[in-house]
C-alpha positions in Angstrom: -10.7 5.3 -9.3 -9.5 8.3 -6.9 -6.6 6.7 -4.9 -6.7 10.0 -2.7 -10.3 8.7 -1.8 -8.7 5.2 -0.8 -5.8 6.5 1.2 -6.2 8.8 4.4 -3.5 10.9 6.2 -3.9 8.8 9.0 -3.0 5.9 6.7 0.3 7.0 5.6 3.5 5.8 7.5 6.7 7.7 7.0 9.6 6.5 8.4 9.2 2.9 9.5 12.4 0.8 10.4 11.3 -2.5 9.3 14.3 -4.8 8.5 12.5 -7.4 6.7 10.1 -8.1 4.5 6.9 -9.9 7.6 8.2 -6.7 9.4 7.0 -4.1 6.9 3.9 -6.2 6.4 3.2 -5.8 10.3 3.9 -2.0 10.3 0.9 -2.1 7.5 -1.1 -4.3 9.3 -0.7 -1.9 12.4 -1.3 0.9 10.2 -4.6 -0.6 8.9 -6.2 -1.7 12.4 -5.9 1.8 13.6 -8.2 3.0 10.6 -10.6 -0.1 10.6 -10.5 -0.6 14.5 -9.8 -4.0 14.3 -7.0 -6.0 15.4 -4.1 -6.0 13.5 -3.0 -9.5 14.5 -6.1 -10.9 12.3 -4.8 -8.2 9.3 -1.5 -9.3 9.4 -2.5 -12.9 9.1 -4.6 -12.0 6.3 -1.5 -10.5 4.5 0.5 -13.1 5.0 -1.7 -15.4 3.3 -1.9 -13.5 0.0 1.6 -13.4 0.2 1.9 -16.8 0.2 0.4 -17.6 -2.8 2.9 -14.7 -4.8 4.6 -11.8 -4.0 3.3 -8.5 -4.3 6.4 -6.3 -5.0 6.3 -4.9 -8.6 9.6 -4.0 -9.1 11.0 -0.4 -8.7 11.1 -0.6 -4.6 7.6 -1.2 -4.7 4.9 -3.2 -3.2 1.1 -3.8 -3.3 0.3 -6.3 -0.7 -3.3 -6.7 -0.1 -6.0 -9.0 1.8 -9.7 -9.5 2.0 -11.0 -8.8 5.2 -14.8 -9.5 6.2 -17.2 -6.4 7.0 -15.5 -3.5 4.9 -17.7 -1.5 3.2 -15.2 -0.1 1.0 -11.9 0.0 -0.5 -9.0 0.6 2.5 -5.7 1.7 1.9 -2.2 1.8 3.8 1.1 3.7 2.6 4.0 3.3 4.1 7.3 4.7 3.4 10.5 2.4 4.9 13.8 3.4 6.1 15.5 1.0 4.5 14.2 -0.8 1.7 13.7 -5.0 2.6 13.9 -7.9 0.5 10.3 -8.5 -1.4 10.5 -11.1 -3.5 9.9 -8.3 -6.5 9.8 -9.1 -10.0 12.6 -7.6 -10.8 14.4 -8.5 -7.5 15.3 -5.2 -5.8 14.2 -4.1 -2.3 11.4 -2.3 -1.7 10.8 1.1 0.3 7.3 2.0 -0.8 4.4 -0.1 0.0 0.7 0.5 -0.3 -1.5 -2.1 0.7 -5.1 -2.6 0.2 -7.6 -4.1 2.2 -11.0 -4.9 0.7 -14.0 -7.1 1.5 -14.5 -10.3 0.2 -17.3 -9.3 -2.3 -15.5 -6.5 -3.4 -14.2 -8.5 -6.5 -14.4 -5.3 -9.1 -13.7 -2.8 -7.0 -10.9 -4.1 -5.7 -9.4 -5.0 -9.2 -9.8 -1.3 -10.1 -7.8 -0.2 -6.9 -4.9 -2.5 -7.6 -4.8 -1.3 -11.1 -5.1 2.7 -10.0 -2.5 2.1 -7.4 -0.1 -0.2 -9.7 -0.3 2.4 -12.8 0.2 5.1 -10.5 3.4 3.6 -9.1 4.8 2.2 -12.7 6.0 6.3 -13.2 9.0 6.9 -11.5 8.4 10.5 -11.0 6.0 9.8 -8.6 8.0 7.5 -6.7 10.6 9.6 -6.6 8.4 12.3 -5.4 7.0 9.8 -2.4 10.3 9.1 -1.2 11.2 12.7 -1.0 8.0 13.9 0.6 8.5 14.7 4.5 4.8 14.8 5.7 1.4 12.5 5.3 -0.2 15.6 4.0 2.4 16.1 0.9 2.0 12.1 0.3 -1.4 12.2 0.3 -1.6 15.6 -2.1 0.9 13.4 -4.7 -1.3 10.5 -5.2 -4.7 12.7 -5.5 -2.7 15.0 -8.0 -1.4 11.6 -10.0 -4.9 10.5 -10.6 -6.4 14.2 -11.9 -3.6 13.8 -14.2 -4.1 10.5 -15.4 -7.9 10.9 -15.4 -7.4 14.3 -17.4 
């Protein structure tokens, strides 16, 4: 799976100042209606829920949250990059700075098992995340995660 296809500039958040953990979810959430036109209140809500039935962060100052939503006709994706990394409940109990959420429809069972696993092998190399939190534009981030799957497809 191509996460570049996934993940649009307009997707990617750099520089959010979220001091917790519902915070950085609503900055996603914000992030997402903007792309799917829909309100981000509903999004949000829809995050929160699969958070409450386990955390997402997996471990290394990263997350994965992600939510069903009714009506997509594809695989959606958020990134966003925080200031200053917030308390996620991760595996291994550090904060987490990088977070890419995914938003899928209901019936999307396989296709959004593949994007978790793209995004979650993607993120296990710390090069790249090191790369993402060094990258200063939406362009850049964008160019590292469509560069991480040619090499990984390669």
């Amino acid at each position: 799976m191509d996460i570049g296809d996934l993940l649009t500039r307009d997707g990617i958040v750099l520089r959010s100042g979220a001091s917790s953990k519902r915070q950085a979810l609503h900055v996603a959430a914000e992030a997402a209606a903007q792309i799917l036109g829909r309100d981000s209140q509903t999004i949000f809500t829809a995050l929160l829920e699969r958070e409450a039935l386990g955390a997402t962060g997996l471990g290394g100052g990263v997350a994965v949250p992600h939510a069903r939503l009714p009506g997509l006709d594809r695989v959606v994706a958020v990134f966003v990059r925080l200031d200053q990394p917030v308390a996620f409940d991760a595996v291994d109990d550090r904060p987490v700075d990088l977070m890419f959420a995914l938003f899928a429809a209901p019936e999307a069972g396989a296709e959004h098992l593949r994007a978790l696993a793209a995004v979650s092998r993607a993120l296990r190399s710390p090069e790249l995340r090191e790369r993402l939190r060094q990258a200063h534009t939406p362009d850049a981030i964008h160019a590292l995660f469509v560069l991480d799957t040619q090499k990984t497809a390669a």
